[in-house]
C-alpha positions in Angstrom: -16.0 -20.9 -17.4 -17.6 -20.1 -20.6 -18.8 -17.0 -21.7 -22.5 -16.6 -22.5 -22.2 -13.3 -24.7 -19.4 -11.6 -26.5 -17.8 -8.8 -25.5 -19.7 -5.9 -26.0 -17.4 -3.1 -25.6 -14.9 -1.6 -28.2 -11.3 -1.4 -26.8 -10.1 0.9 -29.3 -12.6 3.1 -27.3 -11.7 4.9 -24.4 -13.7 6.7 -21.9 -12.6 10.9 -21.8 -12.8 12.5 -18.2 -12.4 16.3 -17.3 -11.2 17.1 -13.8 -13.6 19.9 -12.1 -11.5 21.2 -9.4 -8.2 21.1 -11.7 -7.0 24.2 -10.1 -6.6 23.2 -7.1 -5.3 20.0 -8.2 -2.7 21.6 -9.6 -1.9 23.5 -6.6 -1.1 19.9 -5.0 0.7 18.2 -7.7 3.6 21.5 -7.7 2.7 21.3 -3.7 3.8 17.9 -4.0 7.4 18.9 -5.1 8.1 21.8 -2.8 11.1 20.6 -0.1 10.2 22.8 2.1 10.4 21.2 6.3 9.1 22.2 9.8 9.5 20.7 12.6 6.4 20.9 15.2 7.0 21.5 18.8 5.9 18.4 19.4 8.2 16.6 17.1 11.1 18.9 18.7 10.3 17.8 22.0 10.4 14.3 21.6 13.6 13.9 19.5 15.2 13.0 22.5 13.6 10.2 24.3 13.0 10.3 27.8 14.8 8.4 30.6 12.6 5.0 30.9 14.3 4.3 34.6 15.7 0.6 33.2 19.2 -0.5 33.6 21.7 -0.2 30.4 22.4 2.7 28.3 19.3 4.5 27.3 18.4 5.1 23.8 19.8 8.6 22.4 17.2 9.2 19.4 13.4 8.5 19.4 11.4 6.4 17.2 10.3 9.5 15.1 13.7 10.8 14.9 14.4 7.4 13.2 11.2 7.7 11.1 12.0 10.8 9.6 15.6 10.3 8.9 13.9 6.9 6.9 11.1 8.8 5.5 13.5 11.4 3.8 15.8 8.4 2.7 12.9 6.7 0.9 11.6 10.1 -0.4 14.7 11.4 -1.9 16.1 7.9 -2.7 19.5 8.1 -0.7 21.9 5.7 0.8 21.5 5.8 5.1 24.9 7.9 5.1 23.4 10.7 2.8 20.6 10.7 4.3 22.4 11.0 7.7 24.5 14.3 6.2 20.9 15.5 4.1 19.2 15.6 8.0 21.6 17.0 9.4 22.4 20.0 7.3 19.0 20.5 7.3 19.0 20.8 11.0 21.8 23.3 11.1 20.0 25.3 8.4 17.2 25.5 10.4 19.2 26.0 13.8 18.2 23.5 15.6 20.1 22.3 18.5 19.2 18.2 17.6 21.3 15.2 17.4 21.3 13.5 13.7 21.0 9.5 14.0 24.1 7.8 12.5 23.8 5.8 9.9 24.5 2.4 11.8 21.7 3.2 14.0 19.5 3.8 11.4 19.9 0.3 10.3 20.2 -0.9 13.9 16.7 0.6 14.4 14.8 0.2 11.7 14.7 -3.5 12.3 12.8 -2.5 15.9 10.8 0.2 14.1 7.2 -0.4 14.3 5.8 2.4 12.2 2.0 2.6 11.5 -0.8 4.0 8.5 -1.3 7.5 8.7 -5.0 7.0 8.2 -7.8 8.4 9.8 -10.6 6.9 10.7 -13.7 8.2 11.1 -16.2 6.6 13.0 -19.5 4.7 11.5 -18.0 5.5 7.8 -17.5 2.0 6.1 -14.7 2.0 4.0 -14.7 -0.3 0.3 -11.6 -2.3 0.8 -9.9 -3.2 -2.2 -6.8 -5.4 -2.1 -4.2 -7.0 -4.0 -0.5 -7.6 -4.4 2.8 -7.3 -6.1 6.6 -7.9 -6.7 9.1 -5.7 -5.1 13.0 -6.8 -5.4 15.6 -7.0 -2.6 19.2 -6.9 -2.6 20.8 -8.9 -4.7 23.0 -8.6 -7.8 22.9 -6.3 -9.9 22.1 -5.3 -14.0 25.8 -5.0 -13.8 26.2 -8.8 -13.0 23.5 -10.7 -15.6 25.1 -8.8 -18.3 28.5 -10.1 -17.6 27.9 -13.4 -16.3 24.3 -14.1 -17.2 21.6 -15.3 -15.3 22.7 -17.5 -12.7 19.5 -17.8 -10.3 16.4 -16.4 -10.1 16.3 -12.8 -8.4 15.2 -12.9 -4.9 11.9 -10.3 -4.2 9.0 -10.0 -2.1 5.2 -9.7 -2.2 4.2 -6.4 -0.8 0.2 -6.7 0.2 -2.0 -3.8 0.1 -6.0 -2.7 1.3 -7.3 0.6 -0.3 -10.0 2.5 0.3 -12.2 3.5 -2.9 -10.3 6.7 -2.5 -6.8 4.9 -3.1 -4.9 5.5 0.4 -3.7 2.8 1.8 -5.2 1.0 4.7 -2.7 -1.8 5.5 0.3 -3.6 4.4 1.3 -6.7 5.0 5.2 -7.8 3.4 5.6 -11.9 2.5 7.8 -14.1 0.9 7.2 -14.9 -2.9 5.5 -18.0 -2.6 3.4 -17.1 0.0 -1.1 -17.0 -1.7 -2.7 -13.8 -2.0 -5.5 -15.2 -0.1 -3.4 -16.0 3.1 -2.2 -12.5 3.8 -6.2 -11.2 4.0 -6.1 -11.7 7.9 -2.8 -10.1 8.3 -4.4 -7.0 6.5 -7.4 -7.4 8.4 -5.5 -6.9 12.0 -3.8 -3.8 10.5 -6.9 -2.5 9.5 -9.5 -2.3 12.5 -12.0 0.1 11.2 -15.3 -0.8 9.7 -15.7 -2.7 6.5 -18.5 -1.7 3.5 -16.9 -4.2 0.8 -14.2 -5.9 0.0 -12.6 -6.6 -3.6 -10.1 -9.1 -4.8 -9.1 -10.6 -8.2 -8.8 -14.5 -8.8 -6.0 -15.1 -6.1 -8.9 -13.8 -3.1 -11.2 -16.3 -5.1 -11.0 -18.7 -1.3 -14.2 -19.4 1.3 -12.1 -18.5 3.9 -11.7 -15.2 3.0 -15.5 -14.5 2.3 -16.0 -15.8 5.9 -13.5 -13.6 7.4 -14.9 -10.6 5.5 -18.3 -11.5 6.4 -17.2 -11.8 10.2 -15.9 -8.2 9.8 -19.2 -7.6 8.7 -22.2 -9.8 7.9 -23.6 -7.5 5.6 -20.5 -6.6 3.8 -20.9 -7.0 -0.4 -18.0 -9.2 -1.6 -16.9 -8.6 -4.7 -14.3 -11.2 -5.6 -13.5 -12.4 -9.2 -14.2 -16.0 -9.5 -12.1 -18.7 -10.5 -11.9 -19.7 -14.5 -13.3 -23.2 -13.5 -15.5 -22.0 -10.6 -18.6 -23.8 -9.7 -21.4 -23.4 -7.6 -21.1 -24.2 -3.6 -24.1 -25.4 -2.0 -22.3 -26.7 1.4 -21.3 -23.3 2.5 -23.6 -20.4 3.5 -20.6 -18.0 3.2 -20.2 -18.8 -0.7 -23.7 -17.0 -1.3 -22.9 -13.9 -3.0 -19.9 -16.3 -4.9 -22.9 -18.3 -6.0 -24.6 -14.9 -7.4 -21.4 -13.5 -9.5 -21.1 -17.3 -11.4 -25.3 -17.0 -12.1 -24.6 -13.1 -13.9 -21.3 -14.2 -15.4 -23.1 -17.4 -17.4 -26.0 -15.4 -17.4 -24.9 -12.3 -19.2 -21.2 -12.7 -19.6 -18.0 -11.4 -17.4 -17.9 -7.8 -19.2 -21.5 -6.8 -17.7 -21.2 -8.5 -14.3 -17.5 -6.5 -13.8 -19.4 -2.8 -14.4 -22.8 -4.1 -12.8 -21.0 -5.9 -9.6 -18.0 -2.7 -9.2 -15.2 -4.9 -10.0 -13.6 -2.3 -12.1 -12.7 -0.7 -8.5 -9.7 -3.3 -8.5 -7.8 -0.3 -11.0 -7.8 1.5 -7.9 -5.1 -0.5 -5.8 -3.4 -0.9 -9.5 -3.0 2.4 -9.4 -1.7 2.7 -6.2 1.1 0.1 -7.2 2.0 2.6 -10.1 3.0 5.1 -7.5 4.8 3.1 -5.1 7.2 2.0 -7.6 7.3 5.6 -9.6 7.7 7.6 -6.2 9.4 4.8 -3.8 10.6 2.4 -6.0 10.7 -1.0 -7.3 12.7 -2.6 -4.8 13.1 -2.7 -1.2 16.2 -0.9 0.2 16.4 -2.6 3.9 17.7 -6.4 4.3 15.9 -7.9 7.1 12.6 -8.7 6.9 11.4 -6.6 10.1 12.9 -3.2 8.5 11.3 -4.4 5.0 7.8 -4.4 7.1 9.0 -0.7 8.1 10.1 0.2 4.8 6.6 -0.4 3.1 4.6 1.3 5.9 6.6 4.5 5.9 6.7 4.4 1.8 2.9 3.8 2.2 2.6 6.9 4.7 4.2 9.3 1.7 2.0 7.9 -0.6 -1.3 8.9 1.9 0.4 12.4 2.2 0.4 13.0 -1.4 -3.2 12.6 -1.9 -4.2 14.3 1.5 -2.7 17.7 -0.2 -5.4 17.1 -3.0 -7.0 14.6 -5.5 -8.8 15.3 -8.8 -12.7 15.2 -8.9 -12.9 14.3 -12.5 -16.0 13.2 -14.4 -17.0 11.1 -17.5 -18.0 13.3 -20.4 -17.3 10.9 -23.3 
């Protein structure tokens, strides 16, 4: 697709912002590095599971004493068995009469673990979903290795897919394998994510009719805002392609600088930021091996994530 004008922009330019509330955005970035834990009563009480009346030995720790054992793992970047002793001395500091899961049932479990997004939703508030995806390597070998040997295969990793809200928690996740299209992964994300649905935006790999018509079934007056294709043309067979057809009119119209500020596309830094997190704060590769305790993995790094922005963001505005 051909531009119709230049770009009118400078890049050497940069917008300057200035954060209003930067006291109390402070407070939560240094609030974001205290270690300080609690345990509610509620948590307390159902450490232990209760008896379930089935035949067989009954389990001895609860799913959310195996979430937070996980949760610390990924948050302080330990191996299961320091994790296992990190628990438990906190425990005994805080003298607490609680069982610490072993390390082999914390990979036992984790496969089973069916964690979900701490995110609340709040009824008739549509949300702007943006999504998008990136690489995340598994086990495999090592720095160590390709120096010694050199490369003798390609490095095996995963897609991890997001959907953000315009704030930048996250929504649902979805994990595939590497070869698996952006565009495929949209219902998976969509099942995760049940709440109502303002707008959706994608880059080029979301650039599909079948994901405008399962956004539009979400919501038949949801605005799509999906980069098109390089060599996109119009499509006058399908009534979902509508708004496509629009975007390709204001790109050759008045180029693909003014139709990203005029259409919102520039939301899509949103989820890129999000992605700089996750790999500063989590990491960039996934610790479990299975693919089930990946899927767990990525939800309960997500779940940090959502915590660190529900202790404050920045309301910053454009001044220059």
């Amino acid at each position: 697709m051909r531009e119709a004008h230049k770009r009118s922009r400078n890049p050497k330019v940069r917008k300057t912002y200035r954060v209003k509330n930067w006291s109390e955005y402070d407070k939560s970035l240094r609030a974001r590095g205290d270690i300080t834990f609690w345990f509610s009563d509620e948590a307390i009480g159902a450490w232990i599971p209760k008896q379930n009346g089935r035949r067989g030995r009954q389990r001895k720790y609860s799913a959310i004493a195996i979430e937070t054992v996980l949760t610390v793992r990924l948050l302080f970047h330990l191996p299961l068995r320091q994790a296992e002793g990190f628990v438990h001395s906190l425990l005994s500091l805080m003298d607490l009469k609680l069982p610490t899961p072993d390390h082999t049932t914390l990979s036992r479990r984790s496969s089973s673990l069916k964690p979900v997004i701490d995110y609340n939703i709040t009824s008739n508030q549509s949300v702007h979903i943006i999504v998008d995806s990136t690489g995340l390597s598994i086990h495999g070998e090592g720095p160590w290795s390709r120096y010694t040997y050199g490369p003798k295969r390609r490095r095996g990793w995963r897609k991890l897919h997001v959907a953000v809200d315009g704030r930048g928690n996250v929504v649902a996740t979805s994990v595939s394998k590497e070869t698996t299209r952006d565009a495929s992964r949209v219902p998976h994300l969509f099942d995760n994510y049940p709440g109502p649905l303002a707008s959706l935006t994608g880059d080029r790999g979301y650039d599909q009719a079948s994901v405008y018509r399962q956004a539009l079934e979400r919501n038949g007056n949801a605005s799509i805002i999906i980069h098109p294709r390089i060599n996109g043309v119009h499509s006058h067979r399908k009534l979902e392609l509508e708004q496509r057809n629009e975007h390709l009119d204001s790109i050759r119209s008045k180029g693909i600088y003014h139709w990203r500020r005029a259409s919102g596309y520039y939301r899509q830094s949103t989820v890129e930021n999000v992605f700089y997190r996750y790999k500063t704060i989590i990491g960039r590769q996934l610790r479990a091996r299975g693919e089930e305790a990946r899927e767990a993995e990525v939800v309960l790094g997500c779940n940090i994530l959502n915590r660190c922005l529900q202790l404050g963001q920045p309301d910053s505005v454009c001044v220059g």
